[in-house]
C-alpha positions as CSV (number, residue, x, y, z in Angstrom):
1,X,0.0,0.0,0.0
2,X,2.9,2.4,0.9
3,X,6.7,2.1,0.3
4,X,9.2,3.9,2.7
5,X,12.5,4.8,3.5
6,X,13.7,2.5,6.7
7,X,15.8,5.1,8.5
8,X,16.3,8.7,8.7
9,X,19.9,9.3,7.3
10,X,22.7,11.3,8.8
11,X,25.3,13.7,6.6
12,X,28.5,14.9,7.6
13,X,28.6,18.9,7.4
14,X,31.2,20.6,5.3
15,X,33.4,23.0,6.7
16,X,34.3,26.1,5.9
17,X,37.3,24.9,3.3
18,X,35.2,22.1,2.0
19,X,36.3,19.5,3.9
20,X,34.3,16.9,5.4
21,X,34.4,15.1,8.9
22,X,32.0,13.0,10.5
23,X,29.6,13.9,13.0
24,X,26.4,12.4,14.5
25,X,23.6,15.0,13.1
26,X,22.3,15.1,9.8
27,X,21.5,18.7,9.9
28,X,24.4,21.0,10.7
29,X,23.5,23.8,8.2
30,X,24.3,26.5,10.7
31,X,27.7,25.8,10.6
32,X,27.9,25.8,6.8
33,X,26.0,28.7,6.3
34,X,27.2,32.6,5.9
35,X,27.3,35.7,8.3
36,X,24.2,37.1,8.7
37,X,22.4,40.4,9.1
38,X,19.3,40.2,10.5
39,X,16.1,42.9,10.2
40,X,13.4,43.2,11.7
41,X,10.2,44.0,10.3
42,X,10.6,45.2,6.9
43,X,13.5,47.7,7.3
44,X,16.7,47.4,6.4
45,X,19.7,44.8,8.1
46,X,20.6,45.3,10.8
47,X,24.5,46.0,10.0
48,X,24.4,47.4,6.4
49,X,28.1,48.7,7.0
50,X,29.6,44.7,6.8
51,X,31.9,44.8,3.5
52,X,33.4,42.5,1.0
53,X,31.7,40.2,-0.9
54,X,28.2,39.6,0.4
55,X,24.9,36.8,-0.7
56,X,21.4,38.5,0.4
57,X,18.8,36.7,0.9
58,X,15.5,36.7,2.9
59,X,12.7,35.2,5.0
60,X,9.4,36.6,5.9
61,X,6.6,35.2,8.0
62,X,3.7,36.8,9.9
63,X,3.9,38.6,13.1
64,X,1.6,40.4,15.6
65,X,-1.5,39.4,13.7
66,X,-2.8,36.4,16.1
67,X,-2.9,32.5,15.2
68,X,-1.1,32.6,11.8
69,X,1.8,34.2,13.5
70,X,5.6,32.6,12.5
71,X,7.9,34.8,14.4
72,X,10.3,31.7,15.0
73,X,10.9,31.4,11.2
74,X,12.1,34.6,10.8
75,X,14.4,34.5,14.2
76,X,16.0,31.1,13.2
77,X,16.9,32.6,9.9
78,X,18.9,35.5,12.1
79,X,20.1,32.7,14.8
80,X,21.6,30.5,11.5
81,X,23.1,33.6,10.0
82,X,24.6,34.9,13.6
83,X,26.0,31.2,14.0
84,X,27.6,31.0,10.5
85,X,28.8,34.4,11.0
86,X,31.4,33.4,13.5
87,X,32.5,30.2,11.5
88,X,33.6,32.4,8.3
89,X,30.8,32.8,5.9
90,X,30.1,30.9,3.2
91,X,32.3,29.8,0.6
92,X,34.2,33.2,1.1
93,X,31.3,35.0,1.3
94,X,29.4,36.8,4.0
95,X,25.5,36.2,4.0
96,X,23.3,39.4,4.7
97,X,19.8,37.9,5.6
98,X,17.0,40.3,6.0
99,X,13.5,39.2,7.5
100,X,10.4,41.0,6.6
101,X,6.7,40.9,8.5
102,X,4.5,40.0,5.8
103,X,1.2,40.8,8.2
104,X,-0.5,37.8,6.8
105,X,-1.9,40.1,4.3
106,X,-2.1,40.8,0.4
107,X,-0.1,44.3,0.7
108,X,2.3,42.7,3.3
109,X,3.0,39.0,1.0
110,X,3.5,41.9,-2.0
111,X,5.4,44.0,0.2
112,X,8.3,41.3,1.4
113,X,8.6,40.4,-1.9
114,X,9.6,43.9,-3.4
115,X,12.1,43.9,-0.6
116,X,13.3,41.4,-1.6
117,X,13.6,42.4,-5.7
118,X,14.7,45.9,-4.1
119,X,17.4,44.2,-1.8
120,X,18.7,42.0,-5.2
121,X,18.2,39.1,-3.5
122,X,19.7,35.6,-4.8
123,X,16.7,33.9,-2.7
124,X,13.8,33.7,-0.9
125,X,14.1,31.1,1.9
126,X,12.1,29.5,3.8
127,X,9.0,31.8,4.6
128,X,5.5,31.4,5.4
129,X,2.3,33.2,3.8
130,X,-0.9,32.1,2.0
131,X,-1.1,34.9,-0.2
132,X,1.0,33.6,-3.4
133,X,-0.8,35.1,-5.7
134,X,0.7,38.4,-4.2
135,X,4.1,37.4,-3.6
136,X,5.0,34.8,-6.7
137,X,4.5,37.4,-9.6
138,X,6.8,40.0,-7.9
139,X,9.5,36.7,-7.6
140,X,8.9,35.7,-11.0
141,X,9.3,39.2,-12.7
142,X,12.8,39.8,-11.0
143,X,13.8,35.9,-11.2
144,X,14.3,35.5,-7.6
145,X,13.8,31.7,-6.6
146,X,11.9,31.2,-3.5
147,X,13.6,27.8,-1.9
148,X,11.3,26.0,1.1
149,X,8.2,27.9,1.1
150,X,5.9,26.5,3.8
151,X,3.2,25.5,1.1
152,X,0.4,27.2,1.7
153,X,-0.7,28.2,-1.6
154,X,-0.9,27.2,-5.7
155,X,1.0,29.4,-6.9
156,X,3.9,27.7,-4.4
157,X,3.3,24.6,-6.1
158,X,3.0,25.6,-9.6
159,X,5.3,28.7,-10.4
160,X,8.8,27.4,-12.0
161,X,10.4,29.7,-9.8
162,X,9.3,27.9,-6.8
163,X,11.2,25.2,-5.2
164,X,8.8,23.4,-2.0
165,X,10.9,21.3,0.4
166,X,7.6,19.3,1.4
167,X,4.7,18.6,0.2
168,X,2.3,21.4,2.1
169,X,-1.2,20.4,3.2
170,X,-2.3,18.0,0.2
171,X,0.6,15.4,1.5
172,X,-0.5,15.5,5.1
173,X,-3.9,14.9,4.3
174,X,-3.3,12.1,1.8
175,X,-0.9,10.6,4.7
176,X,-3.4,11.1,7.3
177,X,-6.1,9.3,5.3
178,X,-3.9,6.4,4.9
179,X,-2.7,6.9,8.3
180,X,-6.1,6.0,9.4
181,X,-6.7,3.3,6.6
182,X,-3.7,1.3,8.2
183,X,-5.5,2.3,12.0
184,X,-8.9,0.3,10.7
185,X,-10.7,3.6,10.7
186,X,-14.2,2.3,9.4
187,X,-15.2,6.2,8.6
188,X,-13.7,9.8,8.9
189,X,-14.3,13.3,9.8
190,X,-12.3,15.9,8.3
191,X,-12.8,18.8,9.9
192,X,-11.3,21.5,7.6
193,X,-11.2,25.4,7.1
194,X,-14.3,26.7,5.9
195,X,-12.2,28.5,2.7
196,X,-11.4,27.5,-0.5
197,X,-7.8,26.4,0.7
198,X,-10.2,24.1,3.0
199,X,-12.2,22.6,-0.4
200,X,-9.0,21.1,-1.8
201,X,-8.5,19.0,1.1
202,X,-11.6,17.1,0.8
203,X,-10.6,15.7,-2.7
204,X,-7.1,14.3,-1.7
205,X,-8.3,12.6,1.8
206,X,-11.1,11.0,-0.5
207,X,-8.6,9.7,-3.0
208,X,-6.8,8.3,0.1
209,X,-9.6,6.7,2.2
210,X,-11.5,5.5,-1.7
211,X,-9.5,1.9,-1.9
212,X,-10.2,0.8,1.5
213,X,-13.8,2.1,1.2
214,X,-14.0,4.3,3.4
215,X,-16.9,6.8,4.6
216,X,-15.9,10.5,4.6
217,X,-17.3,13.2,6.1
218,X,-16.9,16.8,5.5
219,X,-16.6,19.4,9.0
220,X,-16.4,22.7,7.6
221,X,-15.1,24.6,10.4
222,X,-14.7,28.8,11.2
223,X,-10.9,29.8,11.2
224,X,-11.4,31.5,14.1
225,X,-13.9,30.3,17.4
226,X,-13.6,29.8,21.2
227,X,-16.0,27.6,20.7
228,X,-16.0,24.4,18.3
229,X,-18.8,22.2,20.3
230,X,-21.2,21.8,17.4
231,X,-17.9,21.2,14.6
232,X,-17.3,18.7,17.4
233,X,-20.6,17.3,17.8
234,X,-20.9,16.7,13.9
235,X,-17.3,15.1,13.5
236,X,-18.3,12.6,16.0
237,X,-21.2,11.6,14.8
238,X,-22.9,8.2,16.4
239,X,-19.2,7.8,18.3
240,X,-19.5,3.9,17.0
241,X,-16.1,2.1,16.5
242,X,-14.1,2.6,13.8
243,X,-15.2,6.2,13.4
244,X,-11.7,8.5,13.7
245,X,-11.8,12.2,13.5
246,X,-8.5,14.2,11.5
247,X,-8.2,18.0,12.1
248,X,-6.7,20.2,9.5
249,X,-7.3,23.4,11.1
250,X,-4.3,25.8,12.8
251,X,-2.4,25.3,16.0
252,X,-5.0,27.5,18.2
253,X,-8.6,26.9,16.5
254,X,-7.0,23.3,16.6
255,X,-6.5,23.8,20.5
256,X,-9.9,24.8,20.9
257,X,-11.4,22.1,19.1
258,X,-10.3,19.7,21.5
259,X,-11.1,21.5,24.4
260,X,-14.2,20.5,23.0
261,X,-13.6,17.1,21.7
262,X,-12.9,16.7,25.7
263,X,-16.2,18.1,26.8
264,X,-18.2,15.8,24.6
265,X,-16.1,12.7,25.9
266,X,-16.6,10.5,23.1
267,X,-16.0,7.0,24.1
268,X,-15.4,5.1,20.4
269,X,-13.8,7.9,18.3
270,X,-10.1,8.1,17.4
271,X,-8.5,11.4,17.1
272,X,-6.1,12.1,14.0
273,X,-4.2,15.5,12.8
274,X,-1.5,16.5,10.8
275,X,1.8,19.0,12.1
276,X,0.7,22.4,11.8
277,X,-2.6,21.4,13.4
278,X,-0.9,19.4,16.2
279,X,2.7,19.9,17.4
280,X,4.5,19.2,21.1
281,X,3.3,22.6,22.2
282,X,-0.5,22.0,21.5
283,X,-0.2,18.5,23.2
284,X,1.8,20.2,26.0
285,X,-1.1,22.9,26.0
286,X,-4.2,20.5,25.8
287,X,-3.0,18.1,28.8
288,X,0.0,16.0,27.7
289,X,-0.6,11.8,28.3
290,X,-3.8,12.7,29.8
291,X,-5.2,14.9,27.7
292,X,-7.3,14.2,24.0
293,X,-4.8,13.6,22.3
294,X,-2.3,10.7,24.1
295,X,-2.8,8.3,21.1
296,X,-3.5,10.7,18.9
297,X,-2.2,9.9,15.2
298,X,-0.1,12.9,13.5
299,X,1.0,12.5,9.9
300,X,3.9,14.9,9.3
301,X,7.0,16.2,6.8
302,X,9.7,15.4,8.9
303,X,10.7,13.4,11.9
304,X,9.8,14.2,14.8
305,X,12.2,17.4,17.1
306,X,13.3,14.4,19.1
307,X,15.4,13.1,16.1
308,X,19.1,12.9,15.8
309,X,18.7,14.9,12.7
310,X,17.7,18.0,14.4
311,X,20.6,18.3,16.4
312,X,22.2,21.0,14.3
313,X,18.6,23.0,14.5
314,X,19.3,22.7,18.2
315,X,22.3,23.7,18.4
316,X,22.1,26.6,16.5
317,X,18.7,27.6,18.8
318,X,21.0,27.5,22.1
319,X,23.5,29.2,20.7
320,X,21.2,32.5,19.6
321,X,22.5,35.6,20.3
322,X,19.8,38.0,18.2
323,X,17.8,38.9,21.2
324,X,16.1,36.0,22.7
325,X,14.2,35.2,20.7
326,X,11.6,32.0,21.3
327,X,12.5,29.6,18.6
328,X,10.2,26.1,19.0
329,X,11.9,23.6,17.4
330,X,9.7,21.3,17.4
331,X,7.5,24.0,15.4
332,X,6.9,23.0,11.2
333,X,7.6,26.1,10.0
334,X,11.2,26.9,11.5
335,X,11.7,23.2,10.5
336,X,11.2,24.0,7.2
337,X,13.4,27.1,7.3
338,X,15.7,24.8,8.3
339,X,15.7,22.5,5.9
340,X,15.3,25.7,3.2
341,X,18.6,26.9,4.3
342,X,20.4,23.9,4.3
343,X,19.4,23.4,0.6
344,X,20.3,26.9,-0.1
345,X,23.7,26.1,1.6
346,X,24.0,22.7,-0.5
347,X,23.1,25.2,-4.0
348,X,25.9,27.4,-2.9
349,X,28.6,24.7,-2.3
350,X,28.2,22.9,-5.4
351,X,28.0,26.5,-7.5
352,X,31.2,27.1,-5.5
353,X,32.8,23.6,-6.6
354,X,31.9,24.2,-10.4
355,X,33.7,27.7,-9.9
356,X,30.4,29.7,-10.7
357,X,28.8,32.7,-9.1
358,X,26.0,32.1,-6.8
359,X,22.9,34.1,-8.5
360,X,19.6,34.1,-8.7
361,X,20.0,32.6,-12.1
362,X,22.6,30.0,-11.2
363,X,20.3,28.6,-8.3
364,X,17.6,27.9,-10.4
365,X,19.8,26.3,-13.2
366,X,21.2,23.9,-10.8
367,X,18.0,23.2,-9.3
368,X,16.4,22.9,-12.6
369,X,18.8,20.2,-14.0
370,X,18.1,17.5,-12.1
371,X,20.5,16.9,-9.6
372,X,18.8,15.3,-6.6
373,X,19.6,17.8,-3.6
374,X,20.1,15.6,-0.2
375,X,20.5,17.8,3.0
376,X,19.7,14.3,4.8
377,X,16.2,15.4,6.3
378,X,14.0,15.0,3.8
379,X,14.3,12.2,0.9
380,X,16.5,13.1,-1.8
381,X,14.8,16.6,-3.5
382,X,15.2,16.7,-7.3
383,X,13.2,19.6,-9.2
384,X,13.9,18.4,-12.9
385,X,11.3,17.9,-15.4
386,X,10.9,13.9,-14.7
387,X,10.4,14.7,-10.5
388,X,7.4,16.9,-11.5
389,X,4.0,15.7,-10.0
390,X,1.7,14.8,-12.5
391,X,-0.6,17.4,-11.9
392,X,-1.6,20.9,-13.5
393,X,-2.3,22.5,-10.4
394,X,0.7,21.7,-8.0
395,X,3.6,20.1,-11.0
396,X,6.5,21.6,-8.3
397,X,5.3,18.9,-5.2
398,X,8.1,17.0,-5.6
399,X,8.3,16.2,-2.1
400,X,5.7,13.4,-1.5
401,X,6.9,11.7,1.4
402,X,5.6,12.1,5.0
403,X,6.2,10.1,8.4
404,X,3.7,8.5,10.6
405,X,3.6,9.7,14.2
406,X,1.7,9.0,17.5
407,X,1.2,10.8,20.6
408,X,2.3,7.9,23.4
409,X,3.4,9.9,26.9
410,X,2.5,13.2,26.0
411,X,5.1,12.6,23.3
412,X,5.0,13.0,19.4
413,X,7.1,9.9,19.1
414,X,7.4,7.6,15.2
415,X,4.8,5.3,14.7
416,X,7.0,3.6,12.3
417,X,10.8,4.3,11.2
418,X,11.1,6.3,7.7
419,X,9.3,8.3,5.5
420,X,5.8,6.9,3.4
421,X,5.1,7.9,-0.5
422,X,2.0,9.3,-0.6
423,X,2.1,10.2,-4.5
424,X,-0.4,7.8,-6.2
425,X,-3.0,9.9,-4.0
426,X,-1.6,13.4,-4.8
427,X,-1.8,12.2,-8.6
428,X,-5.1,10.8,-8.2
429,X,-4.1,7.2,-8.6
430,X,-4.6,4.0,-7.3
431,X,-1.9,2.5,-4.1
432,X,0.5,0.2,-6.1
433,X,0.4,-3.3,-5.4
């Protein structure tokens, strides 16, 4: 029904001359990656007087608006950039990273992205809005690449320019329905965004749950309530066995929702969600082992922050001198600035073997040709023309692999080692044999 990889690989960092040595964690990017200048907001760096030869590049994510908030993607960006600072840049040169609030707004997504044409960046990495339609066109007419978006809209799956470390919202809810296949669900409640982001959903859980036959039903849920008692009450249904619930909504409406999930105290029903919707801090916030969701399934990107993988991320968190910032790392969006930066860092180390400028039209040359990129977090990425997805609305997916997870302690722990290919579902096929 699924294949997967059986382990979550380790790679050696390279250092500052190229060299490589061993070391346990796969993710070391902060020590490969340049000096950094950090802005807030959507000024200017920080340190604009640093000279010599300099890569900008930027992140941007919400801030100060309420639950679509990413402030720890745009601080990790500054802690990397502060961290590779000290260890001599990259590839001789110096990295100025500027961070931009992009309001979680049209005029804020369009904003950050002039910035960034403004600024000449060589990238966008890493970053987090659902307004691509606003941001993507300003990208596209300056031929910036935007490396790790979070995945939140078409346009990040679908504009050449765009290159998605994982698979956004489609993949978790195609893993989540099989999550729950292999669970012996009998029928399942998605309780989704009332939006059109929210209508896509439907379709890929149904192509998941179709083979096994079966019953789905559709919660469409406010963005925003204290209150989700009759979303709740619907998603439970009769509260026979086999009946499972998955929640695609954010990390607070998604915290409210089982505060009333509790309150109903349904005896039969098994709760599901994917990351985004549930991370450590919402099982932290919701009662831990003897709260709603000890046993809860989670289908997500990446392994879970208790990896070996992430001990680079970690690292670089402790270390953090920008201002003390709060950095989760067990949050999906610095995660996936993460992984953004440590492909950008890969991009840059091979342009710098082949003895070519890193620009914005070198990235995307080298991403474009084929060459799978392995930061050893995610499967192997390869954006060439045979990786696309087989799909007009979202050909850039590349990245259709997910892991299996389960609440057990209070913990978000592996339900099973290594990643699962959920791309027959995403292409609207049939599970191979």
């Amino acid at each position: 029904m699924t294949s997967r990889r059986d382990s979550f690989r380790a790679r050696p960092p390279i250092g500052r001359r190229g060299r490589r040595r061993p070391i346990a964690a796969a993710a070391t990017a902060a020590a490969l990656l340049p000096t950094l200048f950090s802005a807030s907001a959507c000024g200017g760096p920080a340190d604009a007087s640093a000279s010599g030869s300099e890569l900008t590049v930027m992140t941007w994510a919400p801030a100060g608006t309420g639950s679509a908030d990413r402030p720890g993607m745009t601080a990790l960006a500054s802690a990397i950039g502060q961290d590779v600072n000290i260890k001599g840049g990259l590839n001789g040169h110096r990295l100025r990273v500027i961070t931009c609030n992009e309001h979680n707004s049209v005029d804020g997504a369009r904003a950050c992205a002039q910035q960034a044409v403004d600024a000449k960046a060589v990238a966008v990495i890493g970053s987090y809005s659902q307004w691509g339609e606003a941001f993507m066109p300003v990208l596209e007419r300056a031929g910036i690449p935007l490396i790790g978006g979070y995945g939140l809209s078409q346009p990040e799956f679908a504009s050449p320019l765009s290159y998605p470390v994982d698979g956004g919202m489609p993949a978790l809810i195609a893993g989540s329905g099989r999550q729950l296949v292999d669970a012996g669900c009998k029928a399942v409640a998605l309780v989704r965004p009332d939006t059109p982001a929210g209508d896509n959903l439907i379709g890929y859980l149904g192509t998941a749950l179709r083979p096994a036959g079966l019953k789905l039903l559709d919660v469409k849920a406010p963005e925003q309530s204290s209150d989700y008692t009759q979303v709740a009450r619907k998603a439970i249904g009769k509260d026979e066995p086999g009946n499972c619930i998955t929640s695609a909504l954010t990390a607070e409406p998604t915290g409210n929702l089982l505060d009333s999930y509790r309150r109903l105290n349904p005896k039969n029903t098994r709760i599901a969600s994917v990351i985004g919707s549930v991370q450590q801090s919402v099982v932290d916030s919701t009662g831990g082992d003897s709260g709603p969701l000890n046993g809860a399934y989670v289908t997500s990107w990446y392994p879970p922050e208790s990896a070996k993988i992430w001990d680079g991320l970690r690292s670089v968190v402790r270390a953090d001198t920008t201002g003390g910032s709060t950095i989760d790392v067990a949050d999906p969006g610095v995660q996936t600035t993460w992984v953004a930066y440590e492909v950008f860092r890969t991009v840059a180390q091979k342009l710098s073997e082949a003895g070519k400028p890193v620009t914005p039209k070198s990235i995307t040359g080298l991403l474009d040709a084929g060459e799978g990129i392995d930061t050893g977090i995610t499967p192997p990425l390869n954006w060439g023309t045979t990786s696309m997805l087989p799909s007009t609305a979202s050909p850039r997916l590349v990245n259709t692999w997910v892991t299996y997870q389960v609440v057990r302690n209070g913990r978000m722990t592996l339900q099973q080692p290594g990643f699962v290919d959920v791309r027959w579902v995403l292409a609207g096929g049939r599970p191979p044999a």
